[in-house]
C-alpha positions in Angstrom: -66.8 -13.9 95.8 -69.4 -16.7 96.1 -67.4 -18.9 98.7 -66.9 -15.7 100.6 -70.3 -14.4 100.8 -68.9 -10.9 99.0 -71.2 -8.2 97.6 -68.5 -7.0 95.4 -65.4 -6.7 94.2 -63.3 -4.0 92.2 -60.1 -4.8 91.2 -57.2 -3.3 89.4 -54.3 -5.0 88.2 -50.9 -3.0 87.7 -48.0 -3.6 85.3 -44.9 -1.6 85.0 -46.1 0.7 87.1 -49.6 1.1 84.5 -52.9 0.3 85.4 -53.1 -2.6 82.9 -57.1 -4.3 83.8 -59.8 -2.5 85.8 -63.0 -4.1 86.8 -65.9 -4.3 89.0 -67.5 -7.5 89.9 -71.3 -7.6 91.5 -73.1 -5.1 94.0 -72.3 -2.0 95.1 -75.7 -1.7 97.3 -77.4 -5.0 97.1 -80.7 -4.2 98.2 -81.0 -1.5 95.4 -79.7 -3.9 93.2 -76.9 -1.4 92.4 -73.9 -2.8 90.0 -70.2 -2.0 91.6 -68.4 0.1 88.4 -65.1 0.4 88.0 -65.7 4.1 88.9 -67.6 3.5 92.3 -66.3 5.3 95.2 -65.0 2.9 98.0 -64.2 3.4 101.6 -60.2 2.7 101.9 -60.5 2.4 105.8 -57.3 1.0 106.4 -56.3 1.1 102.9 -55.6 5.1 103.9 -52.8 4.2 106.3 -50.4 3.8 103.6 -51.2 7.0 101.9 -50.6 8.8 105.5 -47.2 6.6 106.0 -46.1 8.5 102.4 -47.2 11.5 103.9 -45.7 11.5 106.8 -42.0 10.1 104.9 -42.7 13.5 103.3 -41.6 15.1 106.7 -38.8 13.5 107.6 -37.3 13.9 104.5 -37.7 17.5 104.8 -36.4 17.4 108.2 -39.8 18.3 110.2 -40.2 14.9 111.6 -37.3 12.8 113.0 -38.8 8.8 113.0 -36.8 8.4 116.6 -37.4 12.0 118.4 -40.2 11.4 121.8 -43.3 12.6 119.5 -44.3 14.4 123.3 -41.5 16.8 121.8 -43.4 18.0 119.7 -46.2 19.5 121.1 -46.5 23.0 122.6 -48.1 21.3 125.8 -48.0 18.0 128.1 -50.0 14.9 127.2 -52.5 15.6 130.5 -53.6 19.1 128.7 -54.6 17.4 125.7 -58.3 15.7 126.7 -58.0 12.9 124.1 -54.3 12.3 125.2 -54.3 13.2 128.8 -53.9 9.2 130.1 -50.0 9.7 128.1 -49.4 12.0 131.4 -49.7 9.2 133.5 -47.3 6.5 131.9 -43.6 7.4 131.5 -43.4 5.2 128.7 -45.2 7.5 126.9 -41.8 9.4 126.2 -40.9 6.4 124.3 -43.5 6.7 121.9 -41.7 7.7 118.9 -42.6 8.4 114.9 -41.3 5.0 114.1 -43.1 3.4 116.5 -46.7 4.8 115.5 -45.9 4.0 111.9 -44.5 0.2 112.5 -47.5 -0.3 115.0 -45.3 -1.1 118.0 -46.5 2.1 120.1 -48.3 -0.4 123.2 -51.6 0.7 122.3 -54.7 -1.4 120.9 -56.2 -0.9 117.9 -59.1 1.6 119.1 -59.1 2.7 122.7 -62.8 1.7 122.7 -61.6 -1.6 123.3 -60.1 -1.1 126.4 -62.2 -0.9 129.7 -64.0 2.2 129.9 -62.2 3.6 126.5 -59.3 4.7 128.4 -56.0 5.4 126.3 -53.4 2.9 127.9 -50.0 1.5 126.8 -50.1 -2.4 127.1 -46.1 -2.5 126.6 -43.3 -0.5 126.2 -43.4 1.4 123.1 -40.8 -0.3 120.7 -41.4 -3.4 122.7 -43.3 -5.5 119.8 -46.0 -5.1 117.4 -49.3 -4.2 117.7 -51.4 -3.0 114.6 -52.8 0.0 116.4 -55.1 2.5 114.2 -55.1 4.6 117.2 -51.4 5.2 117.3 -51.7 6.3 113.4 -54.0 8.7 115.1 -51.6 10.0 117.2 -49.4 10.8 114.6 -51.8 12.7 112.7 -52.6 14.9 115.9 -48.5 15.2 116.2 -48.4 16.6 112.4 -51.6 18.8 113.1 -49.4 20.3 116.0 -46.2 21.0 113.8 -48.1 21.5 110.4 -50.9 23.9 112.1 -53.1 21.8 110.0 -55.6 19.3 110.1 -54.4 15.7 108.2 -57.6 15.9 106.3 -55.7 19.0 104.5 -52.8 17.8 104.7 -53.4 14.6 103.0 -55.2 16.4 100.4 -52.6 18.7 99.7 -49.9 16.3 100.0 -50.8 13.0 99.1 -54.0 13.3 96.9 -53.8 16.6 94.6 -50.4 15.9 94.2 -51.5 12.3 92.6 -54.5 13.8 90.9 -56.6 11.7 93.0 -59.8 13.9 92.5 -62.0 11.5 94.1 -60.1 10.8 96.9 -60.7 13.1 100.1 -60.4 12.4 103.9 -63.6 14.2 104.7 -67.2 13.5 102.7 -68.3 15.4 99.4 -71.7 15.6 98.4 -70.6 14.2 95.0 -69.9 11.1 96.4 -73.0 10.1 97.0 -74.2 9.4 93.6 -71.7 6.2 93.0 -71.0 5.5 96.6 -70.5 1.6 97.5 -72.3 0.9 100.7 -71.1 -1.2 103.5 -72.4 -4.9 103.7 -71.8 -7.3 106.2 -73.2 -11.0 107.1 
């Protein structure tokens, strides 16, 4: 923690499929002088991504997703009438943008599309082409199983992923009664 400058640090150590050791180390807000507890709430940013892979394993073992299907099949309407998708219209690789590739990051997209020039949505390489991590084609994805679920992946993931793990402080959205034993961001 010293050598990298880190605020704090929780950490949880598993054994036999138990939680075996769980500890906090340091800050959770450094300029309150707040400790980190083993109960703080953290951000999973990424950490989330693996929770919405399970999720979305959910529906192809049920048969609602197939991992090689164009995901442009599934949706009522063509990339160009969906505003945040509408660049897919232009591309034709876009039909080779497939469940499989969103969830092994090899869809041709960047990361975020606000890293492209002027935050256009654009494929760099054929989907299936190589690997790119690419939170934006996890977001794809998750507007794909808001098309065939007629829900939002903040509900589903709740419903699917967290009740069903009684994971009662884990949510998708903010809570008010997270605010109490939040850890806050810190960088350098």
């Amino acid at each position: 923690m010293r050598a990298g400058r880190v605020t704090g640090l929780a950490l949880a150590v598993l054994s036999r499929n138990e939680v075996s050791y769980v500890k906090a180390y340091g800050m959770r807000e450094a300029a309150a002088a707040a400790p980190l507890l083993s109960d703080t709430l953290l951000y999973d940013a990424s950490f989330t991504k693996s929770a919405f892979v399970y999720m979305m394993m959910q529906f192809v073992a049920e048969g609602t997703l197939d991992l090689d299907r164009p995901v442009s099949e599934y949706l009522p309407k063509p990339w160009a009438e969906y505003e945040k998708w509408k660049e897919l219209g232009h591309d034709p690789r876009s039909k080779l943008i497939t469940a499989r590739t969103l969830l092994n990051h090899k869809s041709g997209f960047a990361n975020y599309r606000l890293f492209n020039s002027g935050e256009k949505l654009q494929l760099f390489f054929a989907p299936g082409e190589r690997y790119a991590y690419s939170g934006e084609g996890i977001n794809l994805l998750g507007f794909v199983a808001e098309q065939v679920t007629g829900l939002g992946v903040a509900e589903l993931m709740q419903k699917r992923v967290f009740d069903r793990f009684g994971m009662k402080r884990s949510s998708m959205v903010w809570r008010d009664h997270f605010a109490g034993n939040l850890a806050v961001g810190h960088d350098g």
